[in-house]
C-alpha positions as a printed Julia matrix, in Angstrom:
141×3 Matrix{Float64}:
 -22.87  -13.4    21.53
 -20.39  -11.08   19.75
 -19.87  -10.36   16.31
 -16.71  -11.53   14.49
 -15.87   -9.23   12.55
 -15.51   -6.67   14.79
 -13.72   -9.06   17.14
 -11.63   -9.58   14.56
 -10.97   -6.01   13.35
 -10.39   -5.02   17.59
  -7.79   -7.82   17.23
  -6.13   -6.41   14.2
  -6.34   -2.81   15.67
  -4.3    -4.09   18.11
  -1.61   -5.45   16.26
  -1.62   -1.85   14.61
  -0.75   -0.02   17.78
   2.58   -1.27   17.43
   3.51   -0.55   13.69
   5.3     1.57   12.33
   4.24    5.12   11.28
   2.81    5.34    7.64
   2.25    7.83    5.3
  -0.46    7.8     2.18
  -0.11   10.81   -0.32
  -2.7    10.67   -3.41
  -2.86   12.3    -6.34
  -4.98   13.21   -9.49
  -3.49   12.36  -12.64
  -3.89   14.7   -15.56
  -2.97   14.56  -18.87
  -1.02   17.45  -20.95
  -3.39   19.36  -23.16
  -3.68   18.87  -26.96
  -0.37   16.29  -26.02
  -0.74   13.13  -28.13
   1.84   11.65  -26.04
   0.99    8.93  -23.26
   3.97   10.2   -20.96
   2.63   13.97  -20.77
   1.07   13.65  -17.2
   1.04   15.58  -14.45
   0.13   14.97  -10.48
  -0.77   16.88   -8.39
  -1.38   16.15   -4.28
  -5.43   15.44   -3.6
  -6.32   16.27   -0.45
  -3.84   15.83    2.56
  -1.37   13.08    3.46
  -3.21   10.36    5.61
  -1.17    8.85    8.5
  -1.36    6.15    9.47
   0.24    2.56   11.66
   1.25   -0.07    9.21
   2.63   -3.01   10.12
   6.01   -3.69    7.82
   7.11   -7.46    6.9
   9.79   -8.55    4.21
   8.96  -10.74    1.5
   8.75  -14.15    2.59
  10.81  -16.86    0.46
   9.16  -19.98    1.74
   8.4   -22.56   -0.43
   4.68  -22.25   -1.0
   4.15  -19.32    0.38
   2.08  -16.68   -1.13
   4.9   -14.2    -1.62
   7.16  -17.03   -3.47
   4.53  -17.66   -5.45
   4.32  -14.43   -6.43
   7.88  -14.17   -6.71
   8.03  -17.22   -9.44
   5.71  -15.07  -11.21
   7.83  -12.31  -11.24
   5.07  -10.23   -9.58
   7.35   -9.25   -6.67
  11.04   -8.75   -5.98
  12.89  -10.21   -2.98
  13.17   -6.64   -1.83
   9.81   -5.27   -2.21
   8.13   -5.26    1.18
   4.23   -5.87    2.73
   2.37   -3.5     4.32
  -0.26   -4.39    6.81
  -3.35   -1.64    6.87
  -6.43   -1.28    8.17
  -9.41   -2.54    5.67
 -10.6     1.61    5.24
  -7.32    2.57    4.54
  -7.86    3.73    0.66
  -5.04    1.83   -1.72
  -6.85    2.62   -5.41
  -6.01    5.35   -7.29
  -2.16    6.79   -7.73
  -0.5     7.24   -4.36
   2.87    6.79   -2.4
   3.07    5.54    0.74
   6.2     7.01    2.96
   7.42    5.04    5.99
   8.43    6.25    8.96
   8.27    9.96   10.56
  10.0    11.76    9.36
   9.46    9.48    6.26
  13.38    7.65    5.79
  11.58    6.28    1.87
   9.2     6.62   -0.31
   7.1     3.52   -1.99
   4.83    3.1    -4.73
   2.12    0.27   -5.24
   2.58   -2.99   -7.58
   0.26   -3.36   -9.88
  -2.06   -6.05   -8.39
  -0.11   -5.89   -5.6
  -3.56   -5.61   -2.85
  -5.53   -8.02   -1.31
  -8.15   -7.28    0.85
  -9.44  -10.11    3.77
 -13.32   -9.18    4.84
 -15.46  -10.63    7.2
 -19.13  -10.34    6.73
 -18.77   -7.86    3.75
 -16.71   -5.66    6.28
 -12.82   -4.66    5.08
 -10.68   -6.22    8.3
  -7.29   -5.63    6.61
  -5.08   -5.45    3.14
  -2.01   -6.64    2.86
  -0.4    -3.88    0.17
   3.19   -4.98   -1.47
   5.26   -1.85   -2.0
   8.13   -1.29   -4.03
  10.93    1.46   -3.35
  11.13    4.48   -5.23
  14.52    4.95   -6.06
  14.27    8.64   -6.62
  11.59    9.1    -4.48
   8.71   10.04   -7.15
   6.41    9.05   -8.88
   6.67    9.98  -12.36
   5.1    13.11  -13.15
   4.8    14.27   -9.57
């Protein structure tokens, strides 16, 4: 008998092989010395970028769906987007995520804004909603 999980995860895998190319960048935040200001931080990179396939989706307006629930709640925009990533993928922390190669924009994570499916205590796949950097950094960076 097989497991499923990992039927599951081969399944998902799958579905990965045709995403799009995605970029994760993380950083270590540090605060300004003797600053008594909040805003004083700096980043700088932590190890290198991770690549990625992601699978991209809009937000989804439909009445009852998850995303226009979030969207009531002001959580999410109408043009944020969802990412679809492997359960290992790393999504804590300060990062951006760039999509495409070479990488066309640069997104940051909502706060909140992963949820994780497992099955038997084993990460299958987060769904990660991303907002556009206008400017392309993160502030600090």
């Amino acid at each position: 008998m097989s497991n499923i999980g990992s039927d599951f995860k081969d399944g998902f895998e799958e579905v990965l092989n045709y995403g799009q190319l995605t970029r994760f960048k993380y950083f270590n935040n540090s605060f300004g010395a003797g600053s008594y200001y909040d805003d004083d931080t700096t980043l700088t990179q932590s190890g290198n970028d991770l690549w990625v396939s992601g699978v991209v989706q809009p937000i989804s307006q439909s009445r009852g769906s998850s995303d226009a629930i979030l969207l009531e709640q002001g959580k999410i925009l109408t043009n944020d987007t969802k990412l679809y990533v492997g359960g290992e993928i790393g999504t804590s922390g300060t990062l951006k995520i760039g999509l495409g190669s070479p990488v066309a924009n640069e997104y940051s994570v909502l706060v909140d804004g992963v949820v994780s499916w497992s099955v038997n205590a084993e990460s299958i796949v987060k769904k990660v909603y991303i907002r556009r950097l206008t400017t392309g950094s993160l502030v600090g960076e």
